[in-house]
N, C-alpha and C positions, 0 to 999 in steps of 0.2 A: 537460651533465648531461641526461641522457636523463628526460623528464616523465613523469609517474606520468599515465595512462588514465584519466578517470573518468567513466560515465556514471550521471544524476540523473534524477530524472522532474519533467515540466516542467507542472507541476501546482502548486496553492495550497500543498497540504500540504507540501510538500519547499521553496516561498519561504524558508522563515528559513535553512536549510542551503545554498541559492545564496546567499545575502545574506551567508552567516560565511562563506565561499569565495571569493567575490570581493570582500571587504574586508579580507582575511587575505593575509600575505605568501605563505602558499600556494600562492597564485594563480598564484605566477611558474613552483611548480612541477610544476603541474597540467596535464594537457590538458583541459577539461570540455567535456563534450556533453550535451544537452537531450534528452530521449527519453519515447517514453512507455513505459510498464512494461515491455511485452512486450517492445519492441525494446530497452530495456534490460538487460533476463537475457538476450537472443539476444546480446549482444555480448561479454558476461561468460562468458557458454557458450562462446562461438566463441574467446575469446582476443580481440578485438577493443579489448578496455579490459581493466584489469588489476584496477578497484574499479566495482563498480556497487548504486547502492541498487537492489536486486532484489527481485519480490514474492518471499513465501519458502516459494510451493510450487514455485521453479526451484533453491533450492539442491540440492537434492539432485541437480541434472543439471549444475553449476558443479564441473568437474576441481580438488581439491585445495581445495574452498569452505572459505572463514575467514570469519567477520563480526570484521569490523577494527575496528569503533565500537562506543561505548556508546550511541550512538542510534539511532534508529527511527522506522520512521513507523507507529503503534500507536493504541490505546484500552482504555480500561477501560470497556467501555460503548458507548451508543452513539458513530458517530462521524459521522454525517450527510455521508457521502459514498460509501458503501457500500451497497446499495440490492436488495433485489428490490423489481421495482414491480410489479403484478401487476390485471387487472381483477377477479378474484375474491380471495374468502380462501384463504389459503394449504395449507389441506386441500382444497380444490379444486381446486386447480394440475395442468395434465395435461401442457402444453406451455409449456416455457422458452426464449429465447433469452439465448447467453450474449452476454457483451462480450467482443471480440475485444482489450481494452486489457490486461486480468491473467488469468495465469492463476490468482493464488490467489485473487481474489473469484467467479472460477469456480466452483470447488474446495470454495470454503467455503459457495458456495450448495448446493453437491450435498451434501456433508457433513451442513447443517441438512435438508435435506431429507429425506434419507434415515434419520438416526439421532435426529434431533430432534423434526421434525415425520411423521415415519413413513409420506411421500409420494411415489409412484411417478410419477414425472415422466419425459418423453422431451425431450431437448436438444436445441437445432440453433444453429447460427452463422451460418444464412443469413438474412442481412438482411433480405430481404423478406419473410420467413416470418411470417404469422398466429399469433401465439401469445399464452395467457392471461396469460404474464408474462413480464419480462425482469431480467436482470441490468447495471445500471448504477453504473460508480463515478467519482471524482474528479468535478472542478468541474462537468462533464454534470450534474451532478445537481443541482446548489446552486440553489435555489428551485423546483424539480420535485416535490416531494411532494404538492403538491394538485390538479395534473394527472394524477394516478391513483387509483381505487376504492381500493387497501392500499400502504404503501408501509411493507417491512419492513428495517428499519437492522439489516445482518449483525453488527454491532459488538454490538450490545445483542441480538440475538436469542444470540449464543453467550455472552453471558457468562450469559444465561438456562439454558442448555445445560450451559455447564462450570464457573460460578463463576470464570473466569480473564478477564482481558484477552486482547489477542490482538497479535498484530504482524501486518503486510500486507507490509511491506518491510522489508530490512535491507539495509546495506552490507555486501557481500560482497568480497570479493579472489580468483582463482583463480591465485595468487603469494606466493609469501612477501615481505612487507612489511614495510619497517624499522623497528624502535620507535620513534625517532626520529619517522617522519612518519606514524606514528597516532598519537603524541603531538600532534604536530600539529593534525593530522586531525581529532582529537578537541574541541582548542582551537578550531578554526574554525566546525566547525558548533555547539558551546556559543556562541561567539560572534555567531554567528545567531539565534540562540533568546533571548540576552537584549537583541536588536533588534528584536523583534518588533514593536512598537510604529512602528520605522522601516518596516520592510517593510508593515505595512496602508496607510501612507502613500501607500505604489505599486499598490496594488492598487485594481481596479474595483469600487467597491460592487455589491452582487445583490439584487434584490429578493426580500424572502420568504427573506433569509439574513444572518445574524450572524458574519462574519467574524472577528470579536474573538473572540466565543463561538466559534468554528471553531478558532483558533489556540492559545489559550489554554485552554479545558475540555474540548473533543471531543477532540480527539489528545494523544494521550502519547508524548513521547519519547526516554523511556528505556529502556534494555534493561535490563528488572528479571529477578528468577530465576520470579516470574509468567511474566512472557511468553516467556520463554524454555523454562519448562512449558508453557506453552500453544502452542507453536511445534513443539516435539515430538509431542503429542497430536493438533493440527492431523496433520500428514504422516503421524502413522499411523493418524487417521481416511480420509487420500488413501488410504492401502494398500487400505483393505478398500471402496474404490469400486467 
């Protein structure tokens, strides 16, 4: 039997979804790869894996994209891993650098910026670059907010914005995929979710962060018809960048 491709982000957030995957009989019929965001839509793009949790300003560049799950890696609010950190306030922001790790926490810092906070900012990706702020996400950040003057959580700045939750990733497929093992599919990462408790077990405490509180209130994830409106709105806030 030829195994079903799947690449995950190898981040906190996405822990209880390895954890339902590799304690699920699944397992046997999976290939899994560890990736971080970007190289994970680059592989889901390319044909390289067949499912990848993908941030979801790439679906639209994913040939024949389906999101295969009822899960996600989300918030209703803030989600404390999502970050402009900035030395000034955010009406003063003149020069950004993004993070070269997602492309939709990029996306969505331009988005607030532009339509939210009504701010003319110039971008760059070059790492050495002086700039007033930067765009940071996943565990990089986890106990970093008081090592910056503003540290603004994109999660809760937009539901500020739109009243909605938001999604950052979803499982995507660019294949038709059997009912059968997104039934599956679906059983394993639930399965994850209600071990959570096991998976803090393995993980490194961080100073100046609540990992409980992380796994448990900060992210959401479910694919509600919320986020699923705010996943649309999101991309066609991208269009008019």
């Amino acid at each position: 039997m030829n195994k079903i491709k799947i690449s995950a982000v190898a981040y906190t957030n996405t822990k209880a979804f390895i954890y339902g995957l590799e304690h699920s009989k699944i397992i046997n019929k999976i290939d899994l790869s560890l990736d971080i965001p970007s190289d994970c839509a680059a592989k889901v793009i390319k044909g390289q894996v067949d499912i990848g949790l993908i941030p979801v300003a790439a679906i639209p560049l994913v040939p024949n994209a389906t999101i295969v799950a009822n899960y996600c890696i989300g918030s209703d609010g803030a989600v404390n891993s999502v970050f402009i950190f900035s030395s000034v306030p955010v009406n003063e922001i003149k020069t950004l650098k993004l993070d070269a790790h997602s492309n939709t926490s990029n996306n969505l810092a331009k988005v607030l910026l532009k339509f939210f906070w009504k701010v003319d900012v110039q971008f760059t990706t070059d790492l050495s670059a002086e700039t007033d702020a930067i765009v940071l996400i996943g565990d990089r950040t986890f106990g970093k907010k008081n090592e910056y003057n503003y540290a603004y959580d994109l999660g809760e700045q937009w539901k500020n914005f739109t009243d909605l939750p938001f999604i950052y990733a979803a499982w995507v497929a660019n294949k038709e995929i059997s009912k059968d093992f997104i039934e599956e599919f679906n059983m394993a990462l639930q399965f994850g979710l209600n071990h959570r408790k096991e998976v803090l077990k393995t993980l490194t405490p961080t100073e100046n962060f609540d990992l409980t509180d992380y796994l448990y209130h900060k992210l959401q994830f479910d694919v509600t018809e919320d986020g699923r409106k705010a996943m649309d709105l999101f991309l066609s806030y991208i269009g008019k960048l």
